[in-house]
LOTORNU-258306 format. One record per residue (C-alpha): z, x, y; residue in three letters. Coordinates in steps of 0.001 Angstrom, whole numbers, plus 500000, padded with zeros to 6 digits. Each point is the difference from the previous one (the first is absolute). Layout:
BEGIN
ZXYAla
...
***
This chain:
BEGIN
500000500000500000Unk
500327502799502256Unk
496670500997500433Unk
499358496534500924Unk
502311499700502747Unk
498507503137501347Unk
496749498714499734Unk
500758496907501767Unk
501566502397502842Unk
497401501666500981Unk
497763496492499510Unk
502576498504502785Unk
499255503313502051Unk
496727499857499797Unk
499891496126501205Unk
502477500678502780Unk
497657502890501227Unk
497369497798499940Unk
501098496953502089Unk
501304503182502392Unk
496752500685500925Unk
498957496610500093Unk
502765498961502843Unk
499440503348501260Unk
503346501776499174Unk
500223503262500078Unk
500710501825497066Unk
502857501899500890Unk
501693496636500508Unk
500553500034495799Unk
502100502716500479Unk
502376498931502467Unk
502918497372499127Unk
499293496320500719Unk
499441499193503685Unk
502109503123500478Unk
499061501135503325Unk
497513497033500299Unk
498717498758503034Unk
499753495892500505Unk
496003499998498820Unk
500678502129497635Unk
502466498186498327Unk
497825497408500411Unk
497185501196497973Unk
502772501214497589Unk
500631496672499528Unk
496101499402498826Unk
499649502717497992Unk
503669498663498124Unk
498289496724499530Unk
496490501202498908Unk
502206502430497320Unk
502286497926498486Unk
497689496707499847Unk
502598497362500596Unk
499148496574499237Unk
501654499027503692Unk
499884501888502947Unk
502044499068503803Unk
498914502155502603Unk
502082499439502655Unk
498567500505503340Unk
497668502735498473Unk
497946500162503584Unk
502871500613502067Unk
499399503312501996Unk
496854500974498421Unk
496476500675501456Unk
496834498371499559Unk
498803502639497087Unk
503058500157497844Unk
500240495981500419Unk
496415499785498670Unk
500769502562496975Unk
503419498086498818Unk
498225496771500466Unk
497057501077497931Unk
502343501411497592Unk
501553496527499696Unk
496559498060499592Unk
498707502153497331Unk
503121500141498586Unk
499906495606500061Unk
498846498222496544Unk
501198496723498154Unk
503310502287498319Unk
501513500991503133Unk
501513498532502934Unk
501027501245503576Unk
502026498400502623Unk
499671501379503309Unk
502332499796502736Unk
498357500399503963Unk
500652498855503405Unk
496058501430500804Unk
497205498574499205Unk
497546503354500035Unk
501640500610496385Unk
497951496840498843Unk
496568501019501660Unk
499691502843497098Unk
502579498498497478Unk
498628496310499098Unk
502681497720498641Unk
499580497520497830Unk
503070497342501674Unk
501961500553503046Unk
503969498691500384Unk
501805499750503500Unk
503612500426498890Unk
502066498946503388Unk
503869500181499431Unk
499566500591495832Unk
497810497194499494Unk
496230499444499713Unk
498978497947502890Unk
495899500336499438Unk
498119501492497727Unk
495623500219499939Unk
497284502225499604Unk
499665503417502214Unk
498577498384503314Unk
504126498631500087Unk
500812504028500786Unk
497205499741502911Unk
500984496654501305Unk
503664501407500086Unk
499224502665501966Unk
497937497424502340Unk
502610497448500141Unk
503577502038499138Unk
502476498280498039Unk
501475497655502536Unk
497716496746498107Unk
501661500868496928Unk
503789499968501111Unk
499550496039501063Unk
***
């Protein structure tokens, strides 16, 4: 069994350097403890390579856009999109819509004190940012 588990080590290395140099990781960053020494994007895009490794079945990205520019934003939402198929779920948290211009949901949910108050299609992110939230809190 051991030469298994080594097998499947360097397997899981190989994959991790892979998606790397998909998100555009440098990498030195394989070497370095988790988010140790990080900045905020780059914790951020450890986040996507995490998620394109391990595979999980659901993923939350929680504000995922905040404090990133227009280039990483495109990269982590491409990772997400190729990364989308009928086994796999996300649920992202934003207050911005620009997240949903390259990252194209499937539902969106207003949650306003812990409950859903309105859910719809992506044009709800656009008319929110149109319209605020004050129509909701009636």
């Amino acid at each position: 069994k051991g030469k298994e588990e080594t097998k499947d080590v360097f397997e899981f290395h190989r994959k991790v350097l892979k998606e790397m140099r998909y998100l555009g990781i440098d990498e030195s960053f394989a070497n370095r403890y988790l988010n140790d020494g990080f900045s905020g994007g780059e914790k951020k895009h450890n986040e996507i390579l995490q998620m394109l490794t391990l595979e999980p079945a659901l993923s939350i990205l929680d504000e995922t856009d905040s404090g990133l520019d227009i280039d990483a934003l495109k990269i982590i939402a491409n990772g997400v999109n190729n990364f989308r198929n009928n086994d796999r779920s996300f649920l992202a948290i934003t207050h911005y819509p620009r997240l949903l211009e390259y990252m194209k949901p499937d539902f969106i949910h207003v949650l306003i004190d812990g409950e859903f108050v309105k859910s719809g299609d992506a044009s709800l992110a656009f008319e929110l940012e149109e319209k605020g939230y004050s129509w909701l809190e009636a």
